[in-house]
C-alpha positions in Angstrom: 130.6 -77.4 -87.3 127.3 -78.3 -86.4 128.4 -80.0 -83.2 129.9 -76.7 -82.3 126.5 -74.9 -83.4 124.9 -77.2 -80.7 126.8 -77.2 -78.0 127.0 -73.3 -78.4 123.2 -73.4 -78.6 122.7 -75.7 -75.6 125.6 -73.6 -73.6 123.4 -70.5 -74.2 120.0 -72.1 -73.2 121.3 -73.2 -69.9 123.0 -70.2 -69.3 119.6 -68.4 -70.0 117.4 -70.3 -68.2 115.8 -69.9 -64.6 117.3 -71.2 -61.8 114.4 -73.3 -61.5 114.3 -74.7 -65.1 118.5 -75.0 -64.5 117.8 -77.4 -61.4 114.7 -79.2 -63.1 114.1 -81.9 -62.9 115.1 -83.4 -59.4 112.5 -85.8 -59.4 111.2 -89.2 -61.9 109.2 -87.2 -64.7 105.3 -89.0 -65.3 104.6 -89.0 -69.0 101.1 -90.2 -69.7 100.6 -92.6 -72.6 96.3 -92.9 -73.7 96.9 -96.7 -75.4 97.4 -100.0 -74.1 101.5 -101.4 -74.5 102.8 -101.7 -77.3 101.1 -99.5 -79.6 103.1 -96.6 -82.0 102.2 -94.3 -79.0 103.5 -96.3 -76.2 106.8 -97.2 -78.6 107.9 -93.7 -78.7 107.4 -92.7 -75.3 109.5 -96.0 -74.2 111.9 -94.9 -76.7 112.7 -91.3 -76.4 112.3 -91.6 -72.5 115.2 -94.8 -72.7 117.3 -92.7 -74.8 117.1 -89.5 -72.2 117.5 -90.9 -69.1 120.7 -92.5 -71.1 121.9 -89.1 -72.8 121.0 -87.1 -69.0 120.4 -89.4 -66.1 116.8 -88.4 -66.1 114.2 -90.9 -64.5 110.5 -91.6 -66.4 108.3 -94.0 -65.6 106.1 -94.3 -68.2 101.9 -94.8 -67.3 99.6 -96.5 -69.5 96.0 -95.2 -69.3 94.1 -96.1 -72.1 90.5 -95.8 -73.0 88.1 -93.8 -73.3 89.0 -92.5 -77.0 92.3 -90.8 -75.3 90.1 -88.8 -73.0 90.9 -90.9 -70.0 95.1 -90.1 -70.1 94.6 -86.3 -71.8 92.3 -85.5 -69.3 94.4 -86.7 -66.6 97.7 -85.1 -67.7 95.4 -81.7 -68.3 94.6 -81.5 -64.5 97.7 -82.5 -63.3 100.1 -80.3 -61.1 101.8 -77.7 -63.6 105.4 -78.3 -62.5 106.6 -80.2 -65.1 106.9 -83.5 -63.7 103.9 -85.0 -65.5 104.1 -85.0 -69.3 101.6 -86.4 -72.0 102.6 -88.9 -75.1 99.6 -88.1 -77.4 99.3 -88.4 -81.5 97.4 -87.0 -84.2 94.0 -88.6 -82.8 94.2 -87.0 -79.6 93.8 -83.3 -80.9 93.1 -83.3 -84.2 91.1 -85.7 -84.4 88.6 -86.2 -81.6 88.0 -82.4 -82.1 86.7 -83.0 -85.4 84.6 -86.3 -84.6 82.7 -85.6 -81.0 80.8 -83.0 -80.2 82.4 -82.3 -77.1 85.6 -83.7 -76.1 86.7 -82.9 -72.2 89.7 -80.8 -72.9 91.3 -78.0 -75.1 95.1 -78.1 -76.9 95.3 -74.2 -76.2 93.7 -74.1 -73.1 95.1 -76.9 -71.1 98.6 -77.8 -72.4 101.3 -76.5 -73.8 103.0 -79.0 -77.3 106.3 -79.2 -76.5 107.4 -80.6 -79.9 106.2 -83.8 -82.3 108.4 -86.7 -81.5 108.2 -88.7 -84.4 106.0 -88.7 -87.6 104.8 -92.0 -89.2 102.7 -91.9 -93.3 100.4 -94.1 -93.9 99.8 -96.0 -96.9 96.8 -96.6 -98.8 97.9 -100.5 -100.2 95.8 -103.3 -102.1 95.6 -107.0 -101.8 98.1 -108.9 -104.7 94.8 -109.8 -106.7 93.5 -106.3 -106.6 92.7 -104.6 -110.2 94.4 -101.5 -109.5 97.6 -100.6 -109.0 97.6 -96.7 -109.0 95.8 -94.3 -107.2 94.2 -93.1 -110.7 92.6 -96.7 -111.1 91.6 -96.5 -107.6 89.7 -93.4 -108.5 88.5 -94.9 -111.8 86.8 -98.3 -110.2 85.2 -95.9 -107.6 84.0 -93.3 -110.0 82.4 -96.3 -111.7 80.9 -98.1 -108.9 80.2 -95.4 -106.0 80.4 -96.4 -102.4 81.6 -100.2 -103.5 85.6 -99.8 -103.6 86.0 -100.8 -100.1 89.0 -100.1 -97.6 90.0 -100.9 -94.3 90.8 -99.5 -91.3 92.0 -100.1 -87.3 88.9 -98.9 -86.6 85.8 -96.4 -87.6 87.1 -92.9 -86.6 90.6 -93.8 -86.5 93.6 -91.5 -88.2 93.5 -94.2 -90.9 89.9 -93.9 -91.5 90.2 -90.1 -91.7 93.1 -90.6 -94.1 90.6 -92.9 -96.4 87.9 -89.9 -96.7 90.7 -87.5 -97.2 91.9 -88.9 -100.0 88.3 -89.7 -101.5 87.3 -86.5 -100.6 90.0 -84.8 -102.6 89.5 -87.3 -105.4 86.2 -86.3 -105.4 84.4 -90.2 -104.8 83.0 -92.4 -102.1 84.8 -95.1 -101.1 83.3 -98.0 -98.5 85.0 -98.1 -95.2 85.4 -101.2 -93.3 86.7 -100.9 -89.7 88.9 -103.2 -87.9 89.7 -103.6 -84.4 93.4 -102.7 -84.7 96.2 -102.0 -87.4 97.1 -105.5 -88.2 93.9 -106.7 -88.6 93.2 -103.9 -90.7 96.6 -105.0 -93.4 96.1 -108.7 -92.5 92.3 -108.4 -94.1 93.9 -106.9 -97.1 96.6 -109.5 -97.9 94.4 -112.5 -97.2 91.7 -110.3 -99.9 88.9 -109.6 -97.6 89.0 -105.9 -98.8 91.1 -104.7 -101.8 92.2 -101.8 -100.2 93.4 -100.3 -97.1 95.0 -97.7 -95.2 97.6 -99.0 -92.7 101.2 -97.7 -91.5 104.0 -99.0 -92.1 104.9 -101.4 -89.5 101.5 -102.9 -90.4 102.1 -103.9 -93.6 106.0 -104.6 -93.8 105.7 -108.4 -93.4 102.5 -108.4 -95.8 105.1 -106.3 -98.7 107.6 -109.0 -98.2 105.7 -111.6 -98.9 104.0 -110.2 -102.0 100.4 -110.3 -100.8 100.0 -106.8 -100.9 101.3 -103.7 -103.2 101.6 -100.1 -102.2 99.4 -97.9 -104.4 101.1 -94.7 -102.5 101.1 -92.4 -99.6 98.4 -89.7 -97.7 101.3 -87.7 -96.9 102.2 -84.4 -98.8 105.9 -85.6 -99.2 107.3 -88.9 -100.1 108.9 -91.0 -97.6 112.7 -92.0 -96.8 111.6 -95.5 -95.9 111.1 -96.0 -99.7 111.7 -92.9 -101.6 109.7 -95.4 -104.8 106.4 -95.0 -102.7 104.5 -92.4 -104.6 101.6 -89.5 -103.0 98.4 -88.3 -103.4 99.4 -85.2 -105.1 101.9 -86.9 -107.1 99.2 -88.4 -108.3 96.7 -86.1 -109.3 95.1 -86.0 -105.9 96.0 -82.5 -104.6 95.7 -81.6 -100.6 96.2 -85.1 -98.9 98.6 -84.6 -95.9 97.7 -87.3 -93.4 100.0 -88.7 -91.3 100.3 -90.6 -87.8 102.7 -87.8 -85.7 103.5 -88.3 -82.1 103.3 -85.7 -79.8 105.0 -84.2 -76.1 102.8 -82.0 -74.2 102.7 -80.7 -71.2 99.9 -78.7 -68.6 99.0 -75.7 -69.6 100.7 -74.1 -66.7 103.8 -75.5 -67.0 106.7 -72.6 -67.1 108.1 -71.5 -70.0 111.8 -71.9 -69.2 110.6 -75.9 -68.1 109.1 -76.0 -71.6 112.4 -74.6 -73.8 114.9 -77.3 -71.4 112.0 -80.3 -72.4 112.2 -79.0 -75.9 115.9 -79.0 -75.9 116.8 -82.2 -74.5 114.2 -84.2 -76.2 115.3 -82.3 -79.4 119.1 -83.3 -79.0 118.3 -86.9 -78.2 116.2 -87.1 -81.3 118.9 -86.0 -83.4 121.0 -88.7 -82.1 122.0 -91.0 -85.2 121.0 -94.2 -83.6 117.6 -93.0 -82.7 116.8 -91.6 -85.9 117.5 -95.5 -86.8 115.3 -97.0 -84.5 112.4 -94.9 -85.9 113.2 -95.4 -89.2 112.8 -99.1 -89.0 109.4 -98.7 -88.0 108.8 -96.5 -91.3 108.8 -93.2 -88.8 110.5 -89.8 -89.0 111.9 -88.2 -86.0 110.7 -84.5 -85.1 111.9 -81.6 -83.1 110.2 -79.1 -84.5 109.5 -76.3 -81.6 106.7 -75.7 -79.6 105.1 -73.1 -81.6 105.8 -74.9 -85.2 104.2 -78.2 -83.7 100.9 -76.1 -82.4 100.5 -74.7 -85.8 100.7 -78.3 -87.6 98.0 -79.5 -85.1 95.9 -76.2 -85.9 96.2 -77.1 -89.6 95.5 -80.9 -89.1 92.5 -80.1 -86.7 90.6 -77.6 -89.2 91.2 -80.4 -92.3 90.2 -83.1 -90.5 86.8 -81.0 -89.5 86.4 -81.0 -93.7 87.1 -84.4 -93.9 84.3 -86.1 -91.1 82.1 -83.7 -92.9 82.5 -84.9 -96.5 82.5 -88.2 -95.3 80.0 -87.5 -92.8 82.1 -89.7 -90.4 80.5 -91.2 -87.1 82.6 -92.2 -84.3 82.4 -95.9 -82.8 
């Protein structure tokens, strides 16, 4: 039945659209990535781009154009010609983030692009070194009530969504933890299990060998919800730690003046090929969730993220590198 539900949904859509939005796209699509190869960001594009031009016969070519704390790519894919055939790849630092951390950041989610829906959605995981004395988030709180501004945690980097994550939750727990920045994830969880910090904040893919070889233990999640990757992983809340939603999401976006009808066929496609079985595997391995929420849904979950994250660099009074 729900086949039928989709294909009558798809049928409609098409039938509805535009001429021009019905012929789109005749042409390889752009989609800007803002980090070097290989990172969470670069992943999914590769991925849900692989999987369309499988599904539709679509061609992407996929451009790398890192630095500049994102601004360099965002920037780019802000000015670019609004006909749909240059998309952005962006995630939670991008706009909600930077917003919160500089005082002036080079472009605007509402005034220069259009979310077309979040792609995938990764937790993070606030985990300790084997040796570490706590095991719970309510020890964690304890030691740090104890000794302010000595419980240290690591990071990929000062500013980062994982850093942000870190205040959050000692901002909600009402202490102050120390941050230590790293220059990347795995640096970040490889400090940890080797017991150069008790604590950090890392994503999953970070930390899975580290878990399997018993150097380091999960004290929970900074996401609102527990995950699927190991439903035994508890949050925040769960834990007496009320309000901690942070999570890595991955984002489509494209210029601001990028038709409407172009937007609901993006939305569409990418939404049908992330409900594809195999590609809800894929991301799971890597500890992810897909999306496909719509348009609108997805701008009101960066609204959210961006005012929180304002809170958070405040409490934490959070300096950018």
């Amino acid at each position: 039945m729900k086949s039928l539900a989709a294909l009558a949904c798809a049928a409609f859509v098409t039938l509805t659209l535009p001429a021009v939005a019905q012929e789109y796209p005749t042409k390889p699509i752009r989609v800007f990535v803002p980090f070097a190869p290989g990172g969470v960001v670069d992943v999914t594009a590769r991925l849900l781009t692989q999987k369309m031009s499988e599904r539709l016969g679509w061609s992407f070519v996929v451009e790398n154009r890192p630095g500049g704390n994102g601004f360099i790519a965002v920037s780019a894919a802000a000015k670019a010609p609004a006909d749909g055939y240059t998309l952005l790849m962006a995630h939670t630092g991008e706009f909600a983030g930077n917003p919160a951390l500089f005082p002036e950041v080079p472009y605007e989610l509402e005034r220069d692009f259009k979310p077309i829906t979040m792609v995938s959605d990764t937790p993070m995981l606030l985990v300790a070194s084997k040796d570490a004395p706590f095991n719970t988030f309510a020890e964690v709180v304890e030691a740090a009530k104890a000794k302010p501004g000595t419980v240290a945690f690591s990071s990929p980097g000062n500013g980062s969504i994982n850093h942000l994550a870190g205040e959050w939750v000692a901002m909600q727990a009402k202490v102050k933890l120390l941050h230590v920045p790293y220059k990347g994830g795995a640096p970040a969880a490889a400090a940890v299990a080797a017991g150069e910090v008790p604590l950090g904040v890392v994503a999953v893919p970070a930390v899975q060998t580290h878990l399997r070889t018993g150097r380091m233990k999960v004290i929970g999640l900074t996401t609102a919800e527990r995950t699927p990757y190991d439903k035994s992983w508890v949050t925040a809340a769960e834990s007496g730690i009320p309000g901690v939603n942070s999570s890595n999401w991955v984002g489509l976006f494209a210029p601001k003046g990028v038709s409407d009808a172009i937007i609901q066929k993006l939305y569409a496609e990418v939404k049908a090929t992330l409900d594809n079985p195999e590609v809800k595997e894929r991301f799971a391995q890597a500890g992810a969730v897909t999306g496909g929420m719509p348009p609108a849904d997805f701008l009101a979950r960066i609204k959210v993220d961006a005012e929180r994250y304002k809170e958070v660099v405040k409490a934490g009074d959070v300096k950018p590198e």
